[in-house]
PQR file with spaces between the fields and no chain letter, atoms N, CA, C, O and H, PARSE charges and radii, in Angstrom:
ATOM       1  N    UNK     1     -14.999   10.724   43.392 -0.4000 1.5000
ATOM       2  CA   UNK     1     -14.093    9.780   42.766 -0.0000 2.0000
ATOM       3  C    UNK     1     -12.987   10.547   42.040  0.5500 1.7000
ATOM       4  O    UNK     1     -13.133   11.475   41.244 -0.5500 1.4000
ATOM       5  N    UNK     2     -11.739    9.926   42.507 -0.4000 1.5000
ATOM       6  CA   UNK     2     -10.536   10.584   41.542 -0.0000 2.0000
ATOM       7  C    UNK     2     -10.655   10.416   40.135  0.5500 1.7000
ATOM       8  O    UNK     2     -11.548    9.627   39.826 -0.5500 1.4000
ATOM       9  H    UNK     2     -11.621    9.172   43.153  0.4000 1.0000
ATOM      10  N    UNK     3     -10.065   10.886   39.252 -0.4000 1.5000
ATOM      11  CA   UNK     3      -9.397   10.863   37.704 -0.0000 2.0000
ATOM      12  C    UNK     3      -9.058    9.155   37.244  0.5500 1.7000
ATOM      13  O    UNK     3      -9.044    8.544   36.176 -0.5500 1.4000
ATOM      14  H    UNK     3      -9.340   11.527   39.503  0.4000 1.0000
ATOM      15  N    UNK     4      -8.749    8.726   39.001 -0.4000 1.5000
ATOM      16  CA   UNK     4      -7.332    7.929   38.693 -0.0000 2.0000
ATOM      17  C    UNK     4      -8.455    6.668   39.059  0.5500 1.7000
ATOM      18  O    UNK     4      -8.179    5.556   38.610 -0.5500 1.4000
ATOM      19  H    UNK     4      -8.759    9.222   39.869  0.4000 1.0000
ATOM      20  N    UNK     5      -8.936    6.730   39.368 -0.4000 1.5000
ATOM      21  CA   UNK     5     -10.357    5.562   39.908 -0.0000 2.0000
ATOM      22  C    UNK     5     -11.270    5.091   38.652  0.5500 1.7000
ATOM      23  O    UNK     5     -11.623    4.025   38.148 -0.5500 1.4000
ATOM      24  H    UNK     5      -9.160    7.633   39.733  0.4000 1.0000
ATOM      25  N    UNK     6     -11.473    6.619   38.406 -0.4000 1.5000
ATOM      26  CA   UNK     6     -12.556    6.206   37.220 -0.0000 2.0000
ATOM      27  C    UNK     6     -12.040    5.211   36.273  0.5500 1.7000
ATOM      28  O    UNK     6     -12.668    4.211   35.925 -0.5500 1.4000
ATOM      29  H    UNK     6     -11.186    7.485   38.816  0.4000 1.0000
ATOM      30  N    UNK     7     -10.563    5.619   35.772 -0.4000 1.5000
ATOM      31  CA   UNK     7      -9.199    5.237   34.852 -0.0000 2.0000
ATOM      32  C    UNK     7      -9.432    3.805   35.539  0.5500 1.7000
ATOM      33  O    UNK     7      -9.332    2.911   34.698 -0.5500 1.4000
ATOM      34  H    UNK     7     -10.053    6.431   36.055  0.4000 1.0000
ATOM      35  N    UNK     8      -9.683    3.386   36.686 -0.4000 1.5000
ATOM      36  CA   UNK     8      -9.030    1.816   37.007 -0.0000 2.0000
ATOM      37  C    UNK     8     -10.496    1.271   36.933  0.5500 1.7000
ATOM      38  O    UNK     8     -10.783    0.095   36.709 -0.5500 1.4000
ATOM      39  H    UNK     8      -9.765    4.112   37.369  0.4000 1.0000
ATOM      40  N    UNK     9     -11.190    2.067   37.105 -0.4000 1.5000
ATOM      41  CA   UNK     9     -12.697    1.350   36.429 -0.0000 2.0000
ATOM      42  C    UNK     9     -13.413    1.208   35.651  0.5500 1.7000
ATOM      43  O    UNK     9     -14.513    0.656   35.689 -0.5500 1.4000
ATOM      44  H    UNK     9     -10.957    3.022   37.288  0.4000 1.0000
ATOM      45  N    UNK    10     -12.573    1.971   34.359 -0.4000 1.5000
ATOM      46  CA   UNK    10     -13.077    1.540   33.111 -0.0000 2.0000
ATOM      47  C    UNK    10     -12.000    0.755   32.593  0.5500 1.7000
ATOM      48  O    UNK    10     -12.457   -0.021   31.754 -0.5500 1.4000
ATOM      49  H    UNK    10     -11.680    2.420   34.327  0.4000 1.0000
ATOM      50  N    UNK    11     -10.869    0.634   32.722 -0.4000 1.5000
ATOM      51  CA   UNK    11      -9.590   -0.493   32.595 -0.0000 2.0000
ATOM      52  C    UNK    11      -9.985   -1.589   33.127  0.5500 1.7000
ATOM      53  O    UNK    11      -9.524   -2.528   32.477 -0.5500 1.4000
ATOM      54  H    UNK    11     -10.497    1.264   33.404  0.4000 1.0000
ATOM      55  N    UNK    12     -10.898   -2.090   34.382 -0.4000 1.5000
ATOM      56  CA   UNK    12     -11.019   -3.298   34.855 -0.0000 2.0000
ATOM      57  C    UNK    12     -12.496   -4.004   34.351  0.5500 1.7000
ATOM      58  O    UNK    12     -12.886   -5.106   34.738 -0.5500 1.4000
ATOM      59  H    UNK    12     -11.272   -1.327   34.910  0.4000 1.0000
ATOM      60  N    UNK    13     -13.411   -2.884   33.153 -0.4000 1.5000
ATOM      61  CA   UNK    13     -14.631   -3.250   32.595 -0.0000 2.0000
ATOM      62  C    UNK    13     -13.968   -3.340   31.151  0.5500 1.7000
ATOM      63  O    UNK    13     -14.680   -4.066   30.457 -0.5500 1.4000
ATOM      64  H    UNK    13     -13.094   -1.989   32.839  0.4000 1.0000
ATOM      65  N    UNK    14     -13.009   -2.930   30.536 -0.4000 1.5000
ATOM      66  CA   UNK    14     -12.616   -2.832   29.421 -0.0000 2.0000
ATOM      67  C    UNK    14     -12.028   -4.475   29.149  0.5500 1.7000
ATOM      68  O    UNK    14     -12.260   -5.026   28.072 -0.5500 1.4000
ATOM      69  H    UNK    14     -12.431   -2.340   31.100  0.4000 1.0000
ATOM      70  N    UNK    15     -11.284   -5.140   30.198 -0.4000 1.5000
ATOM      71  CA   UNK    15     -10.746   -6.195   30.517 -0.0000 2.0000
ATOM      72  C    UNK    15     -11.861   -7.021   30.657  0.5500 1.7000
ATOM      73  O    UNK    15     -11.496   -8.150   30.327 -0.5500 1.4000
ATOM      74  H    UNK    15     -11.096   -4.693   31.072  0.4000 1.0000
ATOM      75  N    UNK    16     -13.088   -7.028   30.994 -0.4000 1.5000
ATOM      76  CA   UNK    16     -13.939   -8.139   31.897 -0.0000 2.0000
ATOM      77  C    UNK    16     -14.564   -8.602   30.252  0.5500 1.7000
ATOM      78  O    UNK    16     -14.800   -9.640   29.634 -0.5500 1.4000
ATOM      79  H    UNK    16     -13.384   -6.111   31.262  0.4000 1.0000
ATOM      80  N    UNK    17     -14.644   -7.156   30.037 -0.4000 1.5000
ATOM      81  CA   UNK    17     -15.481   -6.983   28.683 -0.0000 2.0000
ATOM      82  C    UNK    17     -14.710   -8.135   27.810  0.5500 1.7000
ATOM      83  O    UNK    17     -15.224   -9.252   27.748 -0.5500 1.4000
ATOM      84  H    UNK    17     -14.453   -6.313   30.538  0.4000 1.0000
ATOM      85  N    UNK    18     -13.531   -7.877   27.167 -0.4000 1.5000
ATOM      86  CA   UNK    18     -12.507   -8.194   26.408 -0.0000 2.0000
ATOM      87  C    UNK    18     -12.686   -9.913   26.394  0.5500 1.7000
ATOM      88  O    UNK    18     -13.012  -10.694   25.501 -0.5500 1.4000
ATOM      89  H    UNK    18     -13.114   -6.970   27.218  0.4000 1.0000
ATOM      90  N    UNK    19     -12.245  -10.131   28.079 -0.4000 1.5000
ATOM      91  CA   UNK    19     -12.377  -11.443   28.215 -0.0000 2.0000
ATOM      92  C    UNK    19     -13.198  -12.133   27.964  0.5500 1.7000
ATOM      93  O    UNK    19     -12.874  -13.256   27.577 -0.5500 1.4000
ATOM      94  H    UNK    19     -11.981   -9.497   28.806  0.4000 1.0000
ATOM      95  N    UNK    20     -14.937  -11.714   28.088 -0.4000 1.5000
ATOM      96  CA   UNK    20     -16.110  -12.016   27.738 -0.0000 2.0000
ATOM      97  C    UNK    20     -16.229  -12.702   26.787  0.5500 1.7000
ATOM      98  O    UNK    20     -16.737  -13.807   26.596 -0.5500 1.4000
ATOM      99  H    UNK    20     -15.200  -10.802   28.403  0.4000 1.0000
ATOM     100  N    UNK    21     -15.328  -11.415   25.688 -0.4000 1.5000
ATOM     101  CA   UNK    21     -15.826  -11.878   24.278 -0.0000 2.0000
ATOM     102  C    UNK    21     -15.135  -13.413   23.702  0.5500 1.7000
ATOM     103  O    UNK    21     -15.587  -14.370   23.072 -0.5500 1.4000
ATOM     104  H    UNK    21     -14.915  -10.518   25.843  0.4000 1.0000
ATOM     105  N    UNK    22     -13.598  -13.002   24.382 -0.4000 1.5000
ATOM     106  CA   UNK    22     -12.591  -13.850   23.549 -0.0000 2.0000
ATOM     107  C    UNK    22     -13.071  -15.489   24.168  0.5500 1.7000
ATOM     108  O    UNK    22     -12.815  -16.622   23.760 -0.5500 1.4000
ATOM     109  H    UNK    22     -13.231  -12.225   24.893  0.4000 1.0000
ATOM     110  N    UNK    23     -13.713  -15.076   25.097 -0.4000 1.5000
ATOM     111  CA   UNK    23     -14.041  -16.750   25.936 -0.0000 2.0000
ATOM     112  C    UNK    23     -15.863  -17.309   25.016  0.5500 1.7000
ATOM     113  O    UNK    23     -16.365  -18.426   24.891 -0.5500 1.4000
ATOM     114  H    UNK    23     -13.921  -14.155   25.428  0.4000 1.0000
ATOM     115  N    UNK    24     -16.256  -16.202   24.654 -0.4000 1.5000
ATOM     116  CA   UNK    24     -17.662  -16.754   23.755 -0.0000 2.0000
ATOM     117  C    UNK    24     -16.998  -17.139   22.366  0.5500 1.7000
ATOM     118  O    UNK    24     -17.150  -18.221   21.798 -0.5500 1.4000
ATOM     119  H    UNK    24     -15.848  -15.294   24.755  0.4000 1.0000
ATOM     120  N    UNK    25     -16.300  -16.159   21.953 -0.4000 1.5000
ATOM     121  CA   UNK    25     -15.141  -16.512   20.470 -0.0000 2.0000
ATOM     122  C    UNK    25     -14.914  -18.117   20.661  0.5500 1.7000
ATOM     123  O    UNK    25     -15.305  -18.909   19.804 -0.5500 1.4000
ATOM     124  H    UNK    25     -16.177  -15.280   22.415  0.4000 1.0000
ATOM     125  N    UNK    26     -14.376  -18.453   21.627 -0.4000 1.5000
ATOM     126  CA   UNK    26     -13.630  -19.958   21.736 -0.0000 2.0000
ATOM     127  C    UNK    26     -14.549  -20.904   21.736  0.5500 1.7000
ATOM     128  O    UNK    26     -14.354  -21.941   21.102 -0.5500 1.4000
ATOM     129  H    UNK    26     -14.058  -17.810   22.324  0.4000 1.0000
ATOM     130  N    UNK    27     -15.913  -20.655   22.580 -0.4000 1.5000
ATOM     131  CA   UNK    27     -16.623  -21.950   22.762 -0.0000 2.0000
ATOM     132  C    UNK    27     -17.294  -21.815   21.638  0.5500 1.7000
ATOM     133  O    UNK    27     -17.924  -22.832   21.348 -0.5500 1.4000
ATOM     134  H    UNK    27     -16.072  -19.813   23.095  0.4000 1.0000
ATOM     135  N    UNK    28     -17.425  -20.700   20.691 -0.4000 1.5000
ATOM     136  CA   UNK    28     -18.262  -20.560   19.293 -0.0000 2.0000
ATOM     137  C    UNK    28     -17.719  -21.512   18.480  0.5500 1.7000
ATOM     138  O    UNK    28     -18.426  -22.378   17.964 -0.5500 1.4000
ATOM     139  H    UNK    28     -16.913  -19.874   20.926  0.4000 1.0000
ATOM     140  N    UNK    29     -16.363  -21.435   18.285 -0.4000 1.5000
ATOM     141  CA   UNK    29     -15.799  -22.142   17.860 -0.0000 2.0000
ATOM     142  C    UNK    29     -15.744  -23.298   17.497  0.5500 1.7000
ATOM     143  O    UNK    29     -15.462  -23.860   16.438 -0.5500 1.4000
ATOM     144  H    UNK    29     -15.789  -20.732   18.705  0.4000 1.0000
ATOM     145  N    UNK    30     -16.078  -23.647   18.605 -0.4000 1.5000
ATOM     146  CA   UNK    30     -15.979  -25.456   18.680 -0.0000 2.0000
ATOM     147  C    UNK    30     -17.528  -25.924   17.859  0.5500 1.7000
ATOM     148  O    UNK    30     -17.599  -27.095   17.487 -0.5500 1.4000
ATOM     149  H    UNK    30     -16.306  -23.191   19.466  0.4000 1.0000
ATOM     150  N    UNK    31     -18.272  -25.351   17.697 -0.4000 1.5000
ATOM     151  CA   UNK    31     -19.470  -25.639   17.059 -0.0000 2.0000
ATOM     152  C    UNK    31     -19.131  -25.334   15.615  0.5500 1.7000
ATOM     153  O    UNK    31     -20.190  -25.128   15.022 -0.5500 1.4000
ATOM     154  H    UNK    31     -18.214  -24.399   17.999  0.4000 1.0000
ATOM     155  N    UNK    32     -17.871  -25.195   14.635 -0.4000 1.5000
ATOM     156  CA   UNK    32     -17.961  -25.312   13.186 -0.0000 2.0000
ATOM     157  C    UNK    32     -17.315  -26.519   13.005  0.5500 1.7000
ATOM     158  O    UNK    32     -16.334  -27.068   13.505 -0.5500 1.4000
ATOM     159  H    UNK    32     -17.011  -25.362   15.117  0.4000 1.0000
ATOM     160  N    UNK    33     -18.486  -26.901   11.783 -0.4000 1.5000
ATOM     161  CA   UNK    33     -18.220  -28.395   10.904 -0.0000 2.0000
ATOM     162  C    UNK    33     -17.140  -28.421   10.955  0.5500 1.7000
ATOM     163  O    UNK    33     -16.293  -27.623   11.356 -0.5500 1.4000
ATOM     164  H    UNK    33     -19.284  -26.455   11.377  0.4000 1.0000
ATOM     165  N    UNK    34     -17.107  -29.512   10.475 -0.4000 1.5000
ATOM     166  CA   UNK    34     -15.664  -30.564    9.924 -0.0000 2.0000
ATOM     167  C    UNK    34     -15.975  -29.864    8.273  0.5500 1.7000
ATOM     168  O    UNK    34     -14.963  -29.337    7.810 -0.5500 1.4000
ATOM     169  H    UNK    34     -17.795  -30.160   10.149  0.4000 1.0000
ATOM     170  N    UNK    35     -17.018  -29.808    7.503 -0.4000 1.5000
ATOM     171  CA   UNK    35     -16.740  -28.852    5.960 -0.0000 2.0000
ATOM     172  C    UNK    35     -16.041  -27.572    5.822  0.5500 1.7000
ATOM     173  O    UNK    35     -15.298  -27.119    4.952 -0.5500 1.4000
ATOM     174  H    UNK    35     -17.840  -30.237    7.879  0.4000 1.0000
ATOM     175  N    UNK    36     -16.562  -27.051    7.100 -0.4000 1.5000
ATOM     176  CA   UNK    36     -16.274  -25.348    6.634 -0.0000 2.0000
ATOM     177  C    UNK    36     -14.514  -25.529    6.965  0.5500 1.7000
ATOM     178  O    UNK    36     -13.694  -25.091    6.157 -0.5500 1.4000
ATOM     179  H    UNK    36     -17.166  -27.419    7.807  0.4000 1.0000
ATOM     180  N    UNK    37     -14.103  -26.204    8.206 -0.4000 1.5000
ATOM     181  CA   UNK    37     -12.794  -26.671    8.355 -0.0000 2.0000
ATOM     182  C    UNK    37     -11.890  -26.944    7.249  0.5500 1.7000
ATOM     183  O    UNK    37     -10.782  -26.469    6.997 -0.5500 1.4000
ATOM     184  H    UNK    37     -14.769  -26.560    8.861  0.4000 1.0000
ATOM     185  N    UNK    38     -12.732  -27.977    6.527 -0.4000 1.5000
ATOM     186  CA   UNK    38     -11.765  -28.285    5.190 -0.0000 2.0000
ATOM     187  C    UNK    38     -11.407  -27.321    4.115  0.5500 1.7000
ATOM     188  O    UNK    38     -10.461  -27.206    3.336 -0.5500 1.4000
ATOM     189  H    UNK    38     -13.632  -28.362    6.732  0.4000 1.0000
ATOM     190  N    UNK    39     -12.875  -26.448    4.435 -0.4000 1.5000
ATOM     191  CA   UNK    39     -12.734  -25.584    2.715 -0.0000 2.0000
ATOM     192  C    UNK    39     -11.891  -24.337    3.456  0.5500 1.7000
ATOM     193  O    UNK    39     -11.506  -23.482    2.658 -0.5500 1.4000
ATOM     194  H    UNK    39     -13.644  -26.541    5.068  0.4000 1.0000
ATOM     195  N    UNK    40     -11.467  -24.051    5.194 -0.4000 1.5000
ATOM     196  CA   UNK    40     -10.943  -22.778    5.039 -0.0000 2.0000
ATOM     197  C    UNK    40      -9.518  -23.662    4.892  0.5500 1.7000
ATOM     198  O    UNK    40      -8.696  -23.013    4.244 -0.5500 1.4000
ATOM     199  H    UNK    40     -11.780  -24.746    5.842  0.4000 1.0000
ATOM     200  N    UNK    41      -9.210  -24.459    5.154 -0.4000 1.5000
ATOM     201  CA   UNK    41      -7.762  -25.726    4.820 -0.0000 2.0000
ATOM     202  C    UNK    41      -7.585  -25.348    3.525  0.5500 1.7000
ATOM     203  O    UNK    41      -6.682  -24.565    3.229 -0.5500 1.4000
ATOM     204  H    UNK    41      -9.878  -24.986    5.679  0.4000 1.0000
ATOM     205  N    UNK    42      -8.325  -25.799    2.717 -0.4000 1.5000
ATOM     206  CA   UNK    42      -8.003  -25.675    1.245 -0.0000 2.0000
ATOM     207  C    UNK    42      -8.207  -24.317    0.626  0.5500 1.7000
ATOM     208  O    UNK    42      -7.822  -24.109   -0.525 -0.5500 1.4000
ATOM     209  H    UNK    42      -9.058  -26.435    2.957  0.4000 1.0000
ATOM     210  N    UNK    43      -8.832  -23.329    1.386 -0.4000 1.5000
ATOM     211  CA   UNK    43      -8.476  -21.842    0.860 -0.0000 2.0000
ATOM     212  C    UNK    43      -7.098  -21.365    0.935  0.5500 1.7000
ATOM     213  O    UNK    43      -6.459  -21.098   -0.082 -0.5500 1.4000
ATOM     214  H    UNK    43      -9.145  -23.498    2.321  0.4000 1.0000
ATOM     215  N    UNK    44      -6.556  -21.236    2.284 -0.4000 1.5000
ATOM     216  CA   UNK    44      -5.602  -21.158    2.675 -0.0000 2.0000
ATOM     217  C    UNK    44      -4.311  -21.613    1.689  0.5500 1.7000
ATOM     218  O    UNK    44      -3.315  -20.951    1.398 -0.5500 1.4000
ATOM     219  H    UNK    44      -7.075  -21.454    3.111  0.4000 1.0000
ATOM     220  N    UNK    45      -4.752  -23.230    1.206 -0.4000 1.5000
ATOM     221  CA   UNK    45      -3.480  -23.793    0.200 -0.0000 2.0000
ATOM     222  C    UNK    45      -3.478  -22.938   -1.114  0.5500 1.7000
ATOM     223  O    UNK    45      -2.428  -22.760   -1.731 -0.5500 1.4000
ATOM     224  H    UNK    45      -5.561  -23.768    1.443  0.4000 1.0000
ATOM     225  N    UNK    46      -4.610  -22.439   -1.509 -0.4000 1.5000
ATOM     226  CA   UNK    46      -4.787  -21.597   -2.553 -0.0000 2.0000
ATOM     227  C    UNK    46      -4.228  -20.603   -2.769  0.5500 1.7000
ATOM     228  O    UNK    46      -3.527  -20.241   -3.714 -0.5500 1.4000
ATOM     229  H    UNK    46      -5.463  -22.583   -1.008  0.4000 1.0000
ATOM     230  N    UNK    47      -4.787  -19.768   -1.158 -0.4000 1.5000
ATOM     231  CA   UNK    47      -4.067  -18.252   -1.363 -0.0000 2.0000
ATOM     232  C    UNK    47      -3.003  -18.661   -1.358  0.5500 1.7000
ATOM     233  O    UNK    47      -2.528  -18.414   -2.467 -0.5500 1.4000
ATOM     234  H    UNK    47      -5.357  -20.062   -0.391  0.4000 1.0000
ATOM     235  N    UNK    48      -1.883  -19.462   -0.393 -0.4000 1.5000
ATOM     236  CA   UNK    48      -0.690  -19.488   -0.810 -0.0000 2.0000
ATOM     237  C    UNK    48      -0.104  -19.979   -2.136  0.5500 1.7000
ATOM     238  O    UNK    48       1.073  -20.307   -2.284 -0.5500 1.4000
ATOM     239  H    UNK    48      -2.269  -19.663    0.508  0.4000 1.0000
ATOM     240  N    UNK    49      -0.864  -19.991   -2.901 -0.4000 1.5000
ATOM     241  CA   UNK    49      -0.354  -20.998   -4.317 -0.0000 2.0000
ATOM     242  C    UNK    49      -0.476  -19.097   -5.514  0.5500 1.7000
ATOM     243  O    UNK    49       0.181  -18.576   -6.415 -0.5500 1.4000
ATOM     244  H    UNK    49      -1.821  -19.725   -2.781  0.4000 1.0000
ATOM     245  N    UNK    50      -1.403  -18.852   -4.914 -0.4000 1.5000
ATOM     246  CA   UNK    50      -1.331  -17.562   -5.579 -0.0000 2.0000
ATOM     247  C    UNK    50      -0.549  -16.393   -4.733  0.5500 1.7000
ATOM     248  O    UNK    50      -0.137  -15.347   -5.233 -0.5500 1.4000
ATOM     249  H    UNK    50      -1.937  -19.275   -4.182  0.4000 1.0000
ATOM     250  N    UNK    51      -0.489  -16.574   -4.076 -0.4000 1.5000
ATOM     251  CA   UNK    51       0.494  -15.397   -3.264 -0.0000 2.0000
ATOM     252  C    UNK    51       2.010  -15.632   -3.947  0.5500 1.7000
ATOM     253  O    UNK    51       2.634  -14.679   -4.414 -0.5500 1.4000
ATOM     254  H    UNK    51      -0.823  -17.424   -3.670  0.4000 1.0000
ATOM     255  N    UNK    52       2.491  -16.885   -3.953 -0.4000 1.5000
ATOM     256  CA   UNK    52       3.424  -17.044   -4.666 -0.0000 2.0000
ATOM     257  C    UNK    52       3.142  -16.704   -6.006  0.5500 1.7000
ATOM     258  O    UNK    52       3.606  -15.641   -6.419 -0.5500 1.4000
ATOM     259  H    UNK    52       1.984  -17.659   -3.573  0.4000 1.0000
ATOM     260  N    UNK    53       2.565  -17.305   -6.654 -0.4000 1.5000
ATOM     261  CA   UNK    53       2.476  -17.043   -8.221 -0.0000 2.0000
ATOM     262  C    UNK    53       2.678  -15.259   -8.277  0.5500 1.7000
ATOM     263  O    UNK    53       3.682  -15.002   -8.942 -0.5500 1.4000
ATOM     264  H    UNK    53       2.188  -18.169   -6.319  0.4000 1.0000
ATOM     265  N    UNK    54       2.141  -14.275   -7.872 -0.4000 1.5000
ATOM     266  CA   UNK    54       2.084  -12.894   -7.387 -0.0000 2.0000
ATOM     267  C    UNK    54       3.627  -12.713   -7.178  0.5500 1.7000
ATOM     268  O    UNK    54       4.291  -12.246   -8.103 -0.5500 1.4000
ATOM     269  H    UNK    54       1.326  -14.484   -7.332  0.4000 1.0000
ATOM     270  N    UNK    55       4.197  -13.054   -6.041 -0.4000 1.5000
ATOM     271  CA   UNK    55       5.797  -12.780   -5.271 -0.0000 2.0000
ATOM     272  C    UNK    55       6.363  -13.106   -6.833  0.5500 1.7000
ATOM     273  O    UNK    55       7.208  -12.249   -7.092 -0.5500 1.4000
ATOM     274  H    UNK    55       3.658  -13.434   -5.290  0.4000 1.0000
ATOM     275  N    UNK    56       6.212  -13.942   -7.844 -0.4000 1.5000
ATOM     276  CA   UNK    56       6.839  -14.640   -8.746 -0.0000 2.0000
ATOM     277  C    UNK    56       7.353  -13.784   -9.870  0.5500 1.7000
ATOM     278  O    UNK    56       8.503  -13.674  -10.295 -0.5500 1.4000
ATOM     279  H    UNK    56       5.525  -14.638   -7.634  0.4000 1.0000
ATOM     280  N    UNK    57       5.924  -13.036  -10.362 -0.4000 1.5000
ATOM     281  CA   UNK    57       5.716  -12.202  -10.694 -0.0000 2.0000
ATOM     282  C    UNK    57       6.343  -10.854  -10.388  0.5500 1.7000
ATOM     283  O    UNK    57       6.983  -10.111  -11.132 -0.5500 1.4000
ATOM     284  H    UNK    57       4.990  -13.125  -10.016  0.4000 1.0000
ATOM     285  N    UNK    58       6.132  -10.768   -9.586 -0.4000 1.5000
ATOM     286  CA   UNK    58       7.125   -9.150   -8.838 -0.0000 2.0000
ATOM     287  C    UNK    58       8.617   -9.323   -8.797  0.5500 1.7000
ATOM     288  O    UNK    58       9.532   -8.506   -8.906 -0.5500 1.4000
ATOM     289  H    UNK    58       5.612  -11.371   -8.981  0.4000 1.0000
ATOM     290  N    UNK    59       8.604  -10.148   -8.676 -0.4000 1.5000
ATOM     291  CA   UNK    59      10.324  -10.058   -8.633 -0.0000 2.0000
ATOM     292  C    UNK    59      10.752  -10.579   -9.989  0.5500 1.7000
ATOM     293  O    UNK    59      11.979  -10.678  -10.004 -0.5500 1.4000
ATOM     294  H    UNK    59       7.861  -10.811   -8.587  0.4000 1.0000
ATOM     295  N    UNK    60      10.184  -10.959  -11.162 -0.4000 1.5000
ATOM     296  CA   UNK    60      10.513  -11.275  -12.912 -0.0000 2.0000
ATOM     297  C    UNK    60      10.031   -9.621  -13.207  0.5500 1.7000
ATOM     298  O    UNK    60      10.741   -8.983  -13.984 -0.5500 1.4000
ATOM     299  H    UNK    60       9.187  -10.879  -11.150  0.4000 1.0000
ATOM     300  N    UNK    61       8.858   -8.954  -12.601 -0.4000 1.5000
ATOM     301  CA   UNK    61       9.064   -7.124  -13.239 -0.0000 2.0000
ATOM     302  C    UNK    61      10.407   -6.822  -12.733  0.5500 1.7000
ATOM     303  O    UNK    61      11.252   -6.567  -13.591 -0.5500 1.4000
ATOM     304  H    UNK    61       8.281   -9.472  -11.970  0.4000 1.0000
ATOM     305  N    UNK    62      10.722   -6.803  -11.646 -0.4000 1.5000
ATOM     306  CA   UNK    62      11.703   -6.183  -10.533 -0.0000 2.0000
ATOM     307  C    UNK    62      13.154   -6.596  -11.592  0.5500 1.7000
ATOM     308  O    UNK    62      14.073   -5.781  -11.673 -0.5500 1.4000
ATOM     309  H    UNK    62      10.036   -7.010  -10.948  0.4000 1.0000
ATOM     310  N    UNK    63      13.194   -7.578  -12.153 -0.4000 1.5000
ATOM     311  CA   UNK    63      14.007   -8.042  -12.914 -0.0000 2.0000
ATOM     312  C    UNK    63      14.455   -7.713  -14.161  0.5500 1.7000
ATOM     313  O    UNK    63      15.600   -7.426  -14.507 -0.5500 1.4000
ATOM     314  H    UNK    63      12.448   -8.241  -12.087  0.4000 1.0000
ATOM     315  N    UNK    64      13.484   -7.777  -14.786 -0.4000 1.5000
ATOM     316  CA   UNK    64      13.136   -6.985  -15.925 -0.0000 2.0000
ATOM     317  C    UNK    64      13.461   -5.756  -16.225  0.5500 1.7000
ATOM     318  O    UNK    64      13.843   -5.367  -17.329 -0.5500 1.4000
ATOM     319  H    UNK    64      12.554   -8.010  -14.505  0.4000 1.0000
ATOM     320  N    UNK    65      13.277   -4.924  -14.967 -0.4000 1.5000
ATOM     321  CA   UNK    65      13.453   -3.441  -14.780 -0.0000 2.0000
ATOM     322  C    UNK    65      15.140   -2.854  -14.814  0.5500 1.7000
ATOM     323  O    UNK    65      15.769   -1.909  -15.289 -0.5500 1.4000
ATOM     324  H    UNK    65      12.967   -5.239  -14.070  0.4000 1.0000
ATOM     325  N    UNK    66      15.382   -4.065  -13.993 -0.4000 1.5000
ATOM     326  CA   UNK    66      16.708   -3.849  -13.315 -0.0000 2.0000
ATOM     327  C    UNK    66      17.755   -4.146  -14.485  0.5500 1.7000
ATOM     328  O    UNK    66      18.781   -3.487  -14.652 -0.5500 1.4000
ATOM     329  H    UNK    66      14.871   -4.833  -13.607  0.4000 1.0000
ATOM     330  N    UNK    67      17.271   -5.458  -15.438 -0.4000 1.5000
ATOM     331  CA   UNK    67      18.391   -5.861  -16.531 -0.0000 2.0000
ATOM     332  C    UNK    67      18.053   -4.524  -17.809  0.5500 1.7000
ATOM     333  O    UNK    67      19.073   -4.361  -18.478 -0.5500 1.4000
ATOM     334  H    UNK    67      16.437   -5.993  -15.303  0.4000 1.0000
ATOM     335  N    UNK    68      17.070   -3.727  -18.192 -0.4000 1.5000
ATOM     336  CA   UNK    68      16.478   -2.733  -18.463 -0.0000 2.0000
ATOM     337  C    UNK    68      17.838   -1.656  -18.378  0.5500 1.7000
ATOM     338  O    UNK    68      18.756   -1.364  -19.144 -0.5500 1.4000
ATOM     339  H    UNK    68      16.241   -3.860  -17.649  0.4000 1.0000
ATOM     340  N    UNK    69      17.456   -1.286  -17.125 -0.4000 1.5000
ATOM     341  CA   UNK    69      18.282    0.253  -16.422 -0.0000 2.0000
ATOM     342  C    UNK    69      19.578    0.166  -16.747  0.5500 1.7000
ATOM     343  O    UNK    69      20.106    1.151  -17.263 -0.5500 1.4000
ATOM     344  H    UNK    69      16.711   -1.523  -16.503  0.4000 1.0000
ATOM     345  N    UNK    70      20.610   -1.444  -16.429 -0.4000 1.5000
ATOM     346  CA   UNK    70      21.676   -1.752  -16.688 -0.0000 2.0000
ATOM     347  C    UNK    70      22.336   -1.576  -18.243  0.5500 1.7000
ATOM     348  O    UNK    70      23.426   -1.171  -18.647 -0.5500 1.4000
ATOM     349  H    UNK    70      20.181   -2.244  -16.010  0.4000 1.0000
ATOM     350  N    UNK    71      21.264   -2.027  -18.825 -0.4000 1.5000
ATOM     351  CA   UNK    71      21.878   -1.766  -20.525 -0.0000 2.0000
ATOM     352  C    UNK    71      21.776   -0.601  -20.960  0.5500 1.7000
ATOM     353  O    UNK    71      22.163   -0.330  -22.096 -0.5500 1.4000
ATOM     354  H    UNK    71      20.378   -2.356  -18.497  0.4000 1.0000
């Protein structure tokens, strides 16, 4: 067997593999509640409520710094 064979036969198990998973991933899927659904819904609204509060923050230091340096 060539270099170049082996290369297309672990590329075409690397792929079978890959697909395997992402197709068990999907039908796994479909088996979570309607709860866990809601609470990753309402995590999600959270982190973004604090991600902002954070961005809010950084840019009032960033501010701070900057009216600082100027005077």
């Amino acid at each position: 067997m060539s270099k170049f064979n082996v290369l297309r036969s672990v590329r075409a198990r690397a792929v079978a593999v890959a697909s395997a998973v992402t197709a068990a991933a999907g039908s796994a899927s479909a088996a979570v509640p309607a709860d866990v659904t809601t609470a990753l819904s309402d995590m999600k609204a959270d982190g973004l409520v604090v991600a902002g509060a954070v961005l809010v923050a950084v840019i009032a230091v960033a501010a701070v710094k900057f009216i600082r340096r100027g005077l």
